[in-house]
Backbone and ligand atoms as CSV (ligand in chain L), in Angstrom:
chain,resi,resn,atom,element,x,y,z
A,1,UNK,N,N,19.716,25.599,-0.365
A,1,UNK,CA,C,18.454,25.084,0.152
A,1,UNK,C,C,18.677,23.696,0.754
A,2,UNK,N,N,18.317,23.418,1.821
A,2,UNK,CA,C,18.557,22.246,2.725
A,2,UNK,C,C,17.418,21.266,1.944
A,3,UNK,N,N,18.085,20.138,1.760
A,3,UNK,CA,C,17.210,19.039,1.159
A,3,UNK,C,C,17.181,17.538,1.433
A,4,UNK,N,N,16.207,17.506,2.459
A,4,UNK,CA,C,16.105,15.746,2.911
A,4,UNK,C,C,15.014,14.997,1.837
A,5,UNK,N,N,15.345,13.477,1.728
A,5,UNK,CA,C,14.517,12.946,0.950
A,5,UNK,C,C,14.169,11.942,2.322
A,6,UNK,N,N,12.996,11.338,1.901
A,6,UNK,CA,C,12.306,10.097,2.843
A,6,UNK,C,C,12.180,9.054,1.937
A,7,UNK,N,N,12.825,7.983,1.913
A,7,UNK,CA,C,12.881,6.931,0.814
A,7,UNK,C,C,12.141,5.983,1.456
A,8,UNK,N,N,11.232,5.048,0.503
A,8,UNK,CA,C,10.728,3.963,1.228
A,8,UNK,C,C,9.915,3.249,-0.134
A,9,UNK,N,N,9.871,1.832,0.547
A,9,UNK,CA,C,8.553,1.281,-0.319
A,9,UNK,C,C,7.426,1.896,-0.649
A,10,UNK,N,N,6.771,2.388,0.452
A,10,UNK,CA,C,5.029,2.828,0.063
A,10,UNK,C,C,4.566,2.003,-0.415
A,11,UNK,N,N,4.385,1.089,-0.544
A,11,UNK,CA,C,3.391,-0.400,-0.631
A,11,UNK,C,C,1.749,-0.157,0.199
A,12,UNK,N,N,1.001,0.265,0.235
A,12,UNK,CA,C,0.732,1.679,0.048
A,12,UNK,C,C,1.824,2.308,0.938
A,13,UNK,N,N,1.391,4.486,0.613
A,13,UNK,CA,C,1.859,4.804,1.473
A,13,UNK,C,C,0.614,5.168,3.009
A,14,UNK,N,N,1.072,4.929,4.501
A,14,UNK,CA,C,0.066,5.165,4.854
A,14,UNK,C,C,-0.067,6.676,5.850
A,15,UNK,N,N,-0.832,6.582,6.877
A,15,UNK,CA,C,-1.162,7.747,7.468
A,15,UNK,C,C,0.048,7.696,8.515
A,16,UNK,N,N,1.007,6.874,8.688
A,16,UNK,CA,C,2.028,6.890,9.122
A,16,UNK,C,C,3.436,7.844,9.033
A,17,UNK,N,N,3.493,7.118,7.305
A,17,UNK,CA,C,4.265,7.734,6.515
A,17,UNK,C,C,4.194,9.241,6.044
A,18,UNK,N,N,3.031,9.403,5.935
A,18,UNK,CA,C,2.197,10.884,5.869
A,18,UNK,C,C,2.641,11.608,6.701
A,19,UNK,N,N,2.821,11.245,7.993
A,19,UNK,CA,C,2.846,11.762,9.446
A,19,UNK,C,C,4.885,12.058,9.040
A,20,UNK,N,N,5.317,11.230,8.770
A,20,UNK,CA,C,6.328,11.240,8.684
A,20,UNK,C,C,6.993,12.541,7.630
A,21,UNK,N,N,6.648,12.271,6.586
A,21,UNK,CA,C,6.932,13.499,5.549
A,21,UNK,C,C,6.548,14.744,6.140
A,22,UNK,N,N,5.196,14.968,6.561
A,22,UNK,CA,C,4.378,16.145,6.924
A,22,UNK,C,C,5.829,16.748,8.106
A,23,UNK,N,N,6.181,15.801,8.877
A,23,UNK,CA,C,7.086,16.706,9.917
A,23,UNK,C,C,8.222,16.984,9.196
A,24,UNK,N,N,9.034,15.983,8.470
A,24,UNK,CA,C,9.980,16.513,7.406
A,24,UNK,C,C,9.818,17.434,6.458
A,25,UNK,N,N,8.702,17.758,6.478
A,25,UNK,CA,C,8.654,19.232,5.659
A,25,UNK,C,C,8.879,20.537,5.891
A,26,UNK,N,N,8.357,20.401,7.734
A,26,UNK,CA,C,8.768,21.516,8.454
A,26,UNK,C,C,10.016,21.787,8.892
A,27,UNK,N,N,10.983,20.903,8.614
A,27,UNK,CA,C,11.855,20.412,9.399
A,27,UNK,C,C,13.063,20.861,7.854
A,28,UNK,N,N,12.708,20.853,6.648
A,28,UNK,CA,C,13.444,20.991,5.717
A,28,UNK,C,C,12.735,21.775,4.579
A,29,UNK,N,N,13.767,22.421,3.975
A,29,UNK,CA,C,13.260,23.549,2.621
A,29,UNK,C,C,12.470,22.627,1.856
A,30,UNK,N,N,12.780,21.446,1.187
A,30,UNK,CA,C,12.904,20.752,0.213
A,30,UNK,C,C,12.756,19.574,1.109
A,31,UNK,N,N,11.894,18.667,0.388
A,31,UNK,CA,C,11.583,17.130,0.292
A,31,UNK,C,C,10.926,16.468,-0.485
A,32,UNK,N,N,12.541,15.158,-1.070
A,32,UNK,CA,C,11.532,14.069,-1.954
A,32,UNK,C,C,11.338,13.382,-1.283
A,33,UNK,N,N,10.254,12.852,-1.288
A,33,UNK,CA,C,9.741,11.249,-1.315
A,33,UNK,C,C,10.172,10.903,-2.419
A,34,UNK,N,N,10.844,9.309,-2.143
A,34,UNK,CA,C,11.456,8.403,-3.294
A,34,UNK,C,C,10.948,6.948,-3.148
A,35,UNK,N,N,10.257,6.780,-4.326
A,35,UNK,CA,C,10.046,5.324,-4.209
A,35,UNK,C,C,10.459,4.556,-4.673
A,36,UNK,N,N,11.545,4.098,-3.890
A,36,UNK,CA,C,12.658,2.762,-4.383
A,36,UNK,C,C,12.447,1.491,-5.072
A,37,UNK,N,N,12.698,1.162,-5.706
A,37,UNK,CA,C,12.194,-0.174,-6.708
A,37,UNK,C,C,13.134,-0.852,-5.917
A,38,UNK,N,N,12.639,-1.842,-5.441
A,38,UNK,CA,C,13.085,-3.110,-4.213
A,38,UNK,C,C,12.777,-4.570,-5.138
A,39,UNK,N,N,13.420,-4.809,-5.593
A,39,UNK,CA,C,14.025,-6.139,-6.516
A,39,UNK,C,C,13.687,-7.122,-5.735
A,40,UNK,N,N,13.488,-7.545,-4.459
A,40,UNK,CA,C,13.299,-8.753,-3.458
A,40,UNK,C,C,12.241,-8.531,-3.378
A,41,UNK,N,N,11.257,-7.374,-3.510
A,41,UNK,CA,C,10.095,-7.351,-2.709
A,41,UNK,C,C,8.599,-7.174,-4.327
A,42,UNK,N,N,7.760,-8.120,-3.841
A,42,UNK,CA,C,6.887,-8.248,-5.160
A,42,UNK,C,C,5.646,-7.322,-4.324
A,43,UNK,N,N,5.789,-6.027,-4.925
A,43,UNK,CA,C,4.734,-5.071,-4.920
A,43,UNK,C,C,3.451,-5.062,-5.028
A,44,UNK,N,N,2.282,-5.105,-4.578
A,44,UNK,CA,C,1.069,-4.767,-5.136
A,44,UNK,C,C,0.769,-3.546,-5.919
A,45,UNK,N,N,0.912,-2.558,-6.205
A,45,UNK,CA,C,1.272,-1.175,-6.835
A,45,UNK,C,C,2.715,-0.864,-7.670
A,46,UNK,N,N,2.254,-0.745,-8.741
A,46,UNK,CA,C,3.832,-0.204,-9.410
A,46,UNK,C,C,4.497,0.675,-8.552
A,47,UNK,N,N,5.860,1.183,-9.055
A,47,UNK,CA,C,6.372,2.312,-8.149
A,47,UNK,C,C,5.675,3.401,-9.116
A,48,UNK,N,N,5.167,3.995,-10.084
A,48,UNK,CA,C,4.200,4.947,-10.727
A,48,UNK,C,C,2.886,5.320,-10.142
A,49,UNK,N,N,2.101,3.972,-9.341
A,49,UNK,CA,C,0.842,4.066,-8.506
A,49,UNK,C,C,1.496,4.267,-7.874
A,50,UNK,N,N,2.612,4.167,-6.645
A,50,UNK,CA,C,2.858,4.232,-5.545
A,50,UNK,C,C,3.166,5.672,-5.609
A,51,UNK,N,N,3.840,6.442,-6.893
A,51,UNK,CA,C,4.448,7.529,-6.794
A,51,UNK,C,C,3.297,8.510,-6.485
A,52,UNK,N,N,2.048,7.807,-7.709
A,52,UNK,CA,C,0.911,9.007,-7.696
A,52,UNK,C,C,0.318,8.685,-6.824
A,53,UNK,N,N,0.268,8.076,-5.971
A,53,UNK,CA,C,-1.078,7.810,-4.907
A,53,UNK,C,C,-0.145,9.230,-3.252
A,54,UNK,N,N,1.166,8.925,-3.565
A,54,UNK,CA,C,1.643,9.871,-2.588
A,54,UNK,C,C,1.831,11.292,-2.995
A,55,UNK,N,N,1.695,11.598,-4.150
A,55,UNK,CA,C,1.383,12.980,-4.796
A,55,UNK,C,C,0.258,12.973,-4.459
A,56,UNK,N,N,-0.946,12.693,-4.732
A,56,UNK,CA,C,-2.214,13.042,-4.228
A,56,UNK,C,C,-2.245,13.380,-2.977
A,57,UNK,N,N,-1.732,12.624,-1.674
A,57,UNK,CA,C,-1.974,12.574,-0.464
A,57,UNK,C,C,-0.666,13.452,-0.114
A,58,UNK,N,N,-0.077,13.941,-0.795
A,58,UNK,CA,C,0.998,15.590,-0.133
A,58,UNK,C,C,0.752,16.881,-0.806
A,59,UNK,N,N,-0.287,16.954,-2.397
A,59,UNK,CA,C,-0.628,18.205,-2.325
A,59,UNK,C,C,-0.745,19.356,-2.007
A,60,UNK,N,N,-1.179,19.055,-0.513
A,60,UNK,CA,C,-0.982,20.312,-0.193
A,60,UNK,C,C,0.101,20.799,0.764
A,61,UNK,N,N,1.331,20.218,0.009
A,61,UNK,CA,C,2.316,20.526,1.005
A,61,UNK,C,C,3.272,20.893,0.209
A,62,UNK,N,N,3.618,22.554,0.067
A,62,UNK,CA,C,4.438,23.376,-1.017
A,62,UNK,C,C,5.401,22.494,-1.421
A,63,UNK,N,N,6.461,22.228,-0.423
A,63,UNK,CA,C,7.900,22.055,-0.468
A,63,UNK,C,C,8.253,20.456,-0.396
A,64,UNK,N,N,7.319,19.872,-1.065
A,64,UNK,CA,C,7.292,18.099,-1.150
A,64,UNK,C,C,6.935,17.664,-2.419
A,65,UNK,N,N,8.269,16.901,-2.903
A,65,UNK,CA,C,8.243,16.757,-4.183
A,65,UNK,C,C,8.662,15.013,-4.304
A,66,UNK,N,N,7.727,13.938,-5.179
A,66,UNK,CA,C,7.719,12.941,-5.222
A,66,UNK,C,C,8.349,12.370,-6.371
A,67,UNK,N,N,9.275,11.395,-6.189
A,67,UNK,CA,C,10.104,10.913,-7.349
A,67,UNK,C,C,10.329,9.382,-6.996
A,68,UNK,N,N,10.229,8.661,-8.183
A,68,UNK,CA,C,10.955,7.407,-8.114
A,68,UNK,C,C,12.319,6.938,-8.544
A,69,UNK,N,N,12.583,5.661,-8.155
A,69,UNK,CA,C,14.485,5.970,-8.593
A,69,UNK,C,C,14.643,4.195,-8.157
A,70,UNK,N,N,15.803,3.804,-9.078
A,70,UNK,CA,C,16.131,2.609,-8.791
A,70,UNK,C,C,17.932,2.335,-8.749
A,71,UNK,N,N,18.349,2.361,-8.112
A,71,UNK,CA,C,19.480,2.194,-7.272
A,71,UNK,C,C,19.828,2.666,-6.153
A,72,UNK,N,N,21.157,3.194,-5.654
A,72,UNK,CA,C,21.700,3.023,-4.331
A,72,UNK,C,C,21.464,4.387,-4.353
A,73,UNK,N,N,20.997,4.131,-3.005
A,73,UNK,CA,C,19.921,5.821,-2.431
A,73,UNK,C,C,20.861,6.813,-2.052
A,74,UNK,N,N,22.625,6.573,-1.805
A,74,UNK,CA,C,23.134,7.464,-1.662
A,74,UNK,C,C,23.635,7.912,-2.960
A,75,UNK,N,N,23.175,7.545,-4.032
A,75,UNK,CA,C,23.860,8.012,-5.612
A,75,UNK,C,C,22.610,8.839,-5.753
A,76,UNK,N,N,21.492,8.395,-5.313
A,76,UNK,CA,C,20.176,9.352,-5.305
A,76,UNK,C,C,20.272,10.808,-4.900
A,77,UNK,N,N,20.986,10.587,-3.771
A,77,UNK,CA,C,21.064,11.702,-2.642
A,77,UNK,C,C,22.588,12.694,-3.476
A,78,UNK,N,N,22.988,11.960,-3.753
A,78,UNK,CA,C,24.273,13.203,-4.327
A,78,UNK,C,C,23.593,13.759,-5.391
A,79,UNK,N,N,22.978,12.995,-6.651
A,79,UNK,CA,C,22.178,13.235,-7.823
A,79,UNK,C,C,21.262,14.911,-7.436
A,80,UNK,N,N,20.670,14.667,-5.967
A,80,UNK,CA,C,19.743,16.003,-6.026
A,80,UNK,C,C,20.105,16.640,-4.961
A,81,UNK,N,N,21.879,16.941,-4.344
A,81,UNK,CA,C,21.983,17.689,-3.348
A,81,UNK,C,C,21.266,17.052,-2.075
A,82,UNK,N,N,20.774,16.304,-1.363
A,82,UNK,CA,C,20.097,16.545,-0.296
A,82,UNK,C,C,21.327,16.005,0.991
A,83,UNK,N,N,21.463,16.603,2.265
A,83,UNK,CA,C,21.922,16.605,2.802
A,83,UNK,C,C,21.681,15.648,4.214
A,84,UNK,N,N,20.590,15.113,3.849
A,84,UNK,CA,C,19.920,14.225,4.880
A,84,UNK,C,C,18.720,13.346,4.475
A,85,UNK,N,N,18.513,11.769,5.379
A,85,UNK,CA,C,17.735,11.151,5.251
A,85,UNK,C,C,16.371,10.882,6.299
A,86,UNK,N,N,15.375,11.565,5.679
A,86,UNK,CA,C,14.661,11.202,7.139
A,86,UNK,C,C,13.345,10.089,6.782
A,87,UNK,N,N,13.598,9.006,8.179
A,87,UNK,CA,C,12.592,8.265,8.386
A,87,UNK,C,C,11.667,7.995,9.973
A,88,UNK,N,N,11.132,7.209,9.659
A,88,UNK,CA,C,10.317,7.213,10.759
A,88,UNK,C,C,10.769,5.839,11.674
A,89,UNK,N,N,10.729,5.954,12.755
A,89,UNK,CA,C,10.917,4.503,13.477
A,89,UNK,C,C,9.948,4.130,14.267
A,90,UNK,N,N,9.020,3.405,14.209
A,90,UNK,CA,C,8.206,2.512,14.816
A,90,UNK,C,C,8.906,2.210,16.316
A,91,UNK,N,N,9.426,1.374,16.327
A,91,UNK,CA,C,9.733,0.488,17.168
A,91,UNK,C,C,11.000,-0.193,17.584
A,92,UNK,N,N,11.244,-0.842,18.933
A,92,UNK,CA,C,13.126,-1.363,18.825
A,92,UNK,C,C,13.239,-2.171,17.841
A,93,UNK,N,N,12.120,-2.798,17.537
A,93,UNK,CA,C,12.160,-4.039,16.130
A,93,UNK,C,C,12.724,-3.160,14.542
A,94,UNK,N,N,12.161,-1.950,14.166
A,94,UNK,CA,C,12.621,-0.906,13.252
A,94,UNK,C,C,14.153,-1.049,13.434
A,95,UNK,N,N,14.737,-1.063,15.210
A,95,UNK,CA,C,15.990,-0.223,15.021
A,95,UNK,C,C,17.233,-0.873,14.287
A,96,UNK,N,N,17.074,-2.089,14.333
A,96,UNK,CA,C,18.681,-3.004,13.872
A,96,UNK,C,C,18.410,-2.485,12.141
A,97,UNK,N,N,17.754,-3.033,11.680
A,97,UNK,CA,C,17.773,-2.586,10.644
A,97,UNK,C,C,17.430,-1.633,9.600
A,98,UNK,N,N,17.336,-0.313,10.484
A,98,UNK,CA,C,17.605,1.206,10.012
A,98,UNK,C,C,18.912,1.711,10.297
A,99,UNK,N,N,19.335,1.348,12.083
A,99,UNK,CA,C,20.515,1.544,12.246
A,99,UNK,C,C,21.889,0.934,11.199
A,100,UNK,N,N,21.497,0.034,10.623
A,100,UNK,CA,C,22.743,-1.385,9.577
A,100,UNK,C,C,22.094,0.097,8.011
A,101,UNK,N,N,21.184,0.355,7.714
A,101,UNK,CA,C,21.261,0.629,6.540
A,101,UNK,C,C,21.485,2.301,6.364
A,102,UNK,N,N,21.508,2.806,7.932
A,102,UNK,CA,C,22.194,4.347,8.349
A,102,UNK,C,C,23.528,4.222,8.261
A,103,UNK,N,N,24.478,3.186,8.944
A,103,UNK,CA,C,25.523,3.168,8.939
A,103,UNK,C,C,26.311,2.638,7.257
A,104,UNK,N,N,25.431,1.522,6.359
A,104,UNK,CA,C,25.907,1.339,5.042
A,104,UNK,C,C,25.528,3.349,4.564
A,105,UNK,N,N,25.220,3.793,4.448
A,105,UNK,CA,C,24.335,5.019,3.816
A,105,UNK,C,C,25.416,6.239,4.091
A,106,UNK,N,N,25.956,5.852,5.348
A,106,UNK,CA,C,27.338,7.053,5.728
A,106,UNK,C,C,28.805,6.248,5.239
A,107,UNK,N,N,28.576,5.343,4.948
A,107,UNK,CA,C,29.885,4.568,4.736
A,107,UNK,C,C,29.683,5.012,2.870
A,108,UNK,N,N,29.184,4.984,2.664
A,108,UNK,CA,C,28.453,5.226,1.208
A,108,UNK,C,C,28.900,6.499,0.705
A,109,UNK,N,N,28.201,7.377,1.463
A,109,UNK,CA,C,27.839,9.113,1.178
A,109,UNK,C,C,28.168,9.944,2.510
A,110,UNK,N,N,29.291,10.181,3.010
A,110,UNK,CA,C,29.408,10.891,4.492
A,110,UNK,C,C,28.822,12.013,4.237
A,111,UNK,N,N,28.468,12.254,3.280
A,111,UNK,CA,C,27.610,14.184,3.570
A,111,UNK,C,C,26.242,13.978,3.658
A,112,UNK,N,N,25.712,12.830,3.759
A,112,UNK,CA,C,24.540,12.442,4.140
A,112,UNK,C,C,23.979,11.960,5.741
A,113,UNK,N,N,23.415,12.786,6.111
A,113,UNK,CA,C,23.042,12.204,7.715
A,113,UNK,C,C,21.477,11.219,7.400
A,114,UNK,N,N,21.171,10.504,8.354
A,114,UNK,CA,C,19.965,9.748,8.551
A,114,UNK,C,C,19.330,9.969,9.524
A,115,UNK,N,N,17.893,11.358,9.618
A,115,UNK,CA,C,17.572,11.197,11.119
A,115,UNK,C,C,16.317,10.546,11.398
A,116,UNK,N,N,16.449,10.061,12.448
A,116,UNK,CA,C,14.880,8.818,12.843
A,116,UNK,C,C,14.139,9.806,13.658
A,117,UNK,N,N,12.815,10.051,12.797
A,117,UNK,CA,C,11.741,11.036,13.481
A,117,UNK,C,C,10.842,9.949,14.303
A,118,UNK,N,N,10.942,9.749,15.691
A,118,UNK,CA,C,10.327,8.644,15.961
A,118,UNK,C,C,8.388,8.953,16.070
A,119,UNK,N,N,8.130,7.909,15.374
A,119,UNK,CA,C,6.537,7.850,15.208
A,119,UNK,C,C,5.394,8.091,16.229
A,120,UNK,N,N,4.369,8.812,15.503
A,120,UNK,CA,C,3.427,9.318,16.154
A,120,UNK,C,C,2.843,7.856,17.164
A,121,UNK,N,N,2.477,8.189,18.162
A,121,UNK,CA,C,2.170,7.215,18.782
A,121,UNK,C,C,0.775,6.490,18.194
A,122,UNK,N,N,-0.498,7.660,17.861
A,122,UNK,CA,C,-1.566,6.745,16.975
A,122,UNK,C,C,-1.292,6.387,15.857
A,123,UNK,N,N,-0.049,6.381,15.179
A,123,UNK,CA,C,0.350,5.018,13.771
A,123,UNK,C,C,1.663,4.097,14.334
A,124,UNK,N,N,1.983,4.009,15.456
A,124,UNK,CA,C,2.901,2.661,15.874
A,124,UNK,C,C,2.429,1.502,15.607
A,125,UNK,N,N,1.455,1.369,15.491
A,125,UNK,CA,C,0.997,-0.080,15.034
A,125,UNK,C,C,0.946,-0.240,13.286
A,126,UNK,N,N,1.204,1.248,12.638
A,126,UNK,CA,C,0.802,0.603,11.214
A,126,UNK,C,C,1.714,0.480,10.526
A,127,UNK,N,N,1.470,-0.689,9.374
A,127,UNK,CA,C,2.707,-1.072,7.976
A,127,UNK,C,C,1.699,-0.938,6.855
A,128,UNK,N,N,2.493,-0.766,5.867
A,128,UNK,CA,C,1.929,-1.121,4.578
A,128,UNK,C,C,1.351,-2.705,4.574
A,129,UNK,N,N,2.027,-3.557,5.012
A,129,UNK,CA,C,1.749,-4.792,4.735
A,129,UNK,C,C,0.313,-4.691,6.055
A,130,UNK,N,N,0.121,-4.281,7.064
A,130,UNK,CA,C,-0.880,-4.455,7.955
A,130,UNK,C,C,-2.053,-3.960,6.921
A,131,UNK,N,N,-1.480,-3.044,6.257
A,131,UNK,CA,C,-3.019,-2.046,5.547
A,131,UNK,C,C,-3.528,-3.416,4.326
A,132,UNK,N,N,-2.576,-3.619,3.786
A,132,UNK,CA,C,-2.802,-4.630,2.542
A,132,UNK,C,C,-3.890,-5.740,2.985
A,133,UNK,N,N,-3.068,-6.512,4.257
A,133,UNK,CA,C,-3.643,-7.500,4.857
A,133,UNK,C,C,-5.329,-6.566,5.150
A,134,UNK,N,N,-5.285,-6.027,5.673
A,134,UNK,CA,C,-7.023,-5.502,6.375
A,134,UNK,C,C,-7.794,-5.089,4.883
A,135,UNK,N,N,-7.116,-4.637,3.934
A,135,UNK,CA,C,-8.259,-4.588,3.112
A,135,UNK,C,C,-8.523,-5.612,2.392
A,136,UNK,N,N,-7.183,-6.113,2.229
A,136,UNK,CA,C,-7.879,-7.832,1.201
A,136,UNK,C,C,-8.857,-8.456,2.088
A,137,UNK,N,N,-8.891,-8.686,3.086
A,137,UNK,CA,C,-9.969,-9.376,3.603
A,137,UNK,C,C,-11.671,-7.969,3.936
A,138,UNK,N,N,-11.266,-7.166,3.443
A,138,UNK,CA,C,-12.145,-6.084,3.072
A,138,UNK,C,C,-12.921,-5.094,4.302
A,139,UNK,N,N,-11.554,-5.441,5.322
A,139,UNK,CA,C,-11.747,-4.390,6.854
A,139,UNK,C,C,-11.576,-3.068,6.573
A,140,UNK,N,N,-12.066,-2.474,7.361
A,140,UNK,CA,C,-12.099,-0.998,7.203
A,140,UNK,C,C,-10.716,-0.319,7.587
A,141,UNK,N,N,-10.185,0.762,5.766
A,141,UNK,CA,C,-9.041,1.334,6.325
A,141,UNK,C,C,-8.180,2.566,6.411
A,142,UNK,N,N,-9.703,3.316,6.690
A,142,UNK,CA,C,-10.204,4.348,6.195
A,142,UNK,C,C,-8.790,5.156,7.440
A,143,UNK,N,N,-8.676,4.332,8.518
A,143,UNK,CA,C,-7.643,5.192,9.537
A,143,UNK,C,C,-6.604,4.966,9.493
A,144,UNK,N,N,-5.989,4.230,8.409
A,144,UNK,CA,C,-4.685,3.545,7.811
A,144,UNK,C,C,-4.260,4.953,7.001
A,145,UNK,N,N,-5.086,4.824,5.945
A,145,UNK,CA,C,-4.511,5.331,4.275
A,145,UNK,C,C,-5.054,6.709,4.606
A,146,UNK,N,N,-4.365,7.763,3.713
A,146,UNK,CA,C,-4.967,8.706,3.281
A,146,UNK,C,C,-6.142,8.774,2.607
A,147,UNK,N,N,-7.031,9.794,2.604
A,147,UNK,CA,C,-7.944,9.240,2.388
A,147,UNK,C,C,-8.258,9.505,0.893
A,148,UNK,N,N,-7.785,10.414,0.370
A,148,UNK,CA,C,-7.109,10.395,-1.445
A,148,UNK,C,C,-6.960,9.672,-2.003
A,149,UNK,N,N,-6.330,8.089,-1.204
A,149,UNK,CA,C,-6.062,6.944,-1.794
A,149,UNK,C,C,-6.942,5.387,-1.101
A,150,UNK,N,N,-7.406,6.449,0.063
A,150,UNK,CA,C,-8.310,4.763,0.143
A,150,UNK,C,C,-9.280,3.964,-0.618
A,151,UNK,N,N,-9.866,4.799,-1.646
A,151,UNK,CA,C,-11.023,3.775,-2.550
A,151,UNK,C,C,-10.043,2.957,-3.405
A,152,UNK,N,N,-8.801,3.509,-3.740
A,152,UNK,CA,C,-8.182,2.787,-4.654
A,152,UNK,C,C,-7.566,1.878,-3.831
A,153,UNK,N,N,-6.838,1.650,-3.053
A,153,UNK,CA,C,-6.077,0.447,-2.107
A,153,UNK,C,C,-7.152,-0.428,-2.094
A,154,UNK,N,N,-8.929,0.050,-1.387
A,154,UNK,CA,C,-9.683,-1.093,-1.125
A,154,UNK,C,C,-10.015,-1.693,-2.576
A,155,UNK,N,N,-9.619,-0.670,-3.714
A,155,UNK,CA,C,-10.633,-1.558,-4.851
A,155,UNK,C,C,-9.419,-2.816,-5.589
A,156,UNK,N,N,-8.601,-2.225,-5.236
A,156,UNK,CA,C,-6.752,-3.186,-5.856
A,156,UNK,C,C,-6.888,-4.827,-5.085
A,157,UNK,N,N,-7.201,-4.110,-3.862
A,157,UNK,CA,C,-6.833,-5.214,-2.968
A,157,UNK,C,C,-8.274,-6.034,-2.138
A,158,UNK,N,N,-9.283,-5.622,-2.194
A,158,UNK,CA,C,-9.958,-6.336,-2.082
A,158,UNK,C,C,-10.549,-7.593,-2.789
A,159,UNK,N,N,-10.523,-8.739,-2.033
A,159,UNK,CA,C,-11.032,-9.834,-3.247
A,159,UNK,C,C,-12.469,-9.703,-3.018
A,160,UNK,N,N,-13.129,-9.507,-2.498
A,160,UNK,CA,C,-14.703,-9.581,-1.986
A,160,UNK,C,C,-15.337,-8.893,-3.101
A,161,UNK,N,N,-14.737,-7.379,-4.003
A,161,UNK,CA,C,-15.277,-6.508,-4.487
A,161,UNK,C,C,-15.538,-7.035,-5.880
L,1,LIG,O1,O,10.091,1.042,2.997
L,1,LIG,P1,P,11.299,0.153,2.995
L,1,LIG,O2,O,11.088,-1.037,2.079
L,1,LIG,O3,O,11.740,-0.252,4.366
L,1,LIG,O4,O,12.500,1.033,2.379
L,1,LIG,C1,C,13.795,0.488,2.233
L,1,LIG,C2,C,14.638,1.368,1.296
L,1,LIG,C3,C,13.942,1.519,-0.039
L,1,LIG,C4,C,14.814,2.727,1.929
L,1,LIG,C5,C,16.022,0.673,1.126
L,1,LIG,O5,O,15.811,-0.649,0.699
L,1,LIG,C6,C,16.937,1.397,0.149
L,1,LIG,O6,O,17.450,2.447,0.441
L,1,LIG,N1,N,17.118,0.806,-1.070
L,1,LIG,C7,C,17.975,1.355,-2.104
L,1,LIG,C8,C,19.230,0.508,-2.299
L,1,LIG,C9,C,20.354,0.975,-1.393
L,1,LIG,O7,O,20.755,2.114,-1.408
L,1,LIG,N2,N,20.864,0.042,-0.563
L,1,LIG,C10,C,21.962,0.337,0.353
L,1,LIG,C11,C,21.485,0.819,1.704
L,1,LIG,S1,S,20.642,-0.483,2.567
């Protein structure tokens, strides 16, 4: 069974990322989402909220299975067979540093490929950190997030509420 994982923060995850898995699903038997515990980066959401807020919002998608994990994503990737990494690329700004952590990732694990599903054109503009920013100040983000998880992002992160 062919098995790509999509690793990422999810700080939330958004309708981006969604977009992203949803095509990696068609695209592969098997897919985790992995939510990496990032030591530099101070989270608003545990990786446990982050895990369940993206289980809610892939439900209904047979062959997508959500896990968290903390170390080097190619010890991840041997750990559960998967044969590939897929992410999404925004933008030329995305590329230096997907391309630097594709090339550490094959230097790592050569039976691992990295492919860049490049992004839907109506979520090129979105990040986790854009979604964070619009709801703390308590903007509407209802076309960001899934919508499984938007009362909870606005109620975390809003200070107004
Ligand atoms: O959503 P993000 O924060 O851009 O995702 C980055 C992530 C989690 C995919 C990356 O930091 C990662 O793979 N971390 C695990 C540690 C690792 O394997 N590092 C070596 C490759 S850079």
């Amino acid at each position: 069974m062919r098995t790509a994982i999509c690793p990422g923060s999810f700080d939330p995850v958004t309708k981006g990322h969604l977009d992203i898995i949803g095509r990696a699903a068609r695209l592969f038997e098997r897919v985790i989402v992995v939510v990496v515990v990032n030591a530099e980066k101070s989270p608003s959401f545990t990786v446990e909220e982050r895990a369940d807020m993206i289980r809610r919002a892939t439900a209904e998608l047979g062959n997508v299975e959500v896990e968290t994990f903390s170390g080097l994503l190619m010890d991840y990737a041997r750990h559960v067979g998967a044969t590939a990494v897929v992410k999404g690329l925004r933008a030329v700004t995305d590329f230096e540093y997907e391309f630097q952590m594709a090339l550490i990732n094959k230097k790592l694990n050569p039976t691992v490929d990295t492919l860049f599903l490049t992004t839907s054109a109506e979520y090129m503009y979105l990040s986790s950190s854009i979604v964070k920013q619009v709801a703390s100040f308590g903007g509407n983000i209802d076309d960001f997030v899934p919508e499984q998880i938007a009362e909870e992002v606005k109620q975390r992160l809003c200070a107004k509420q």
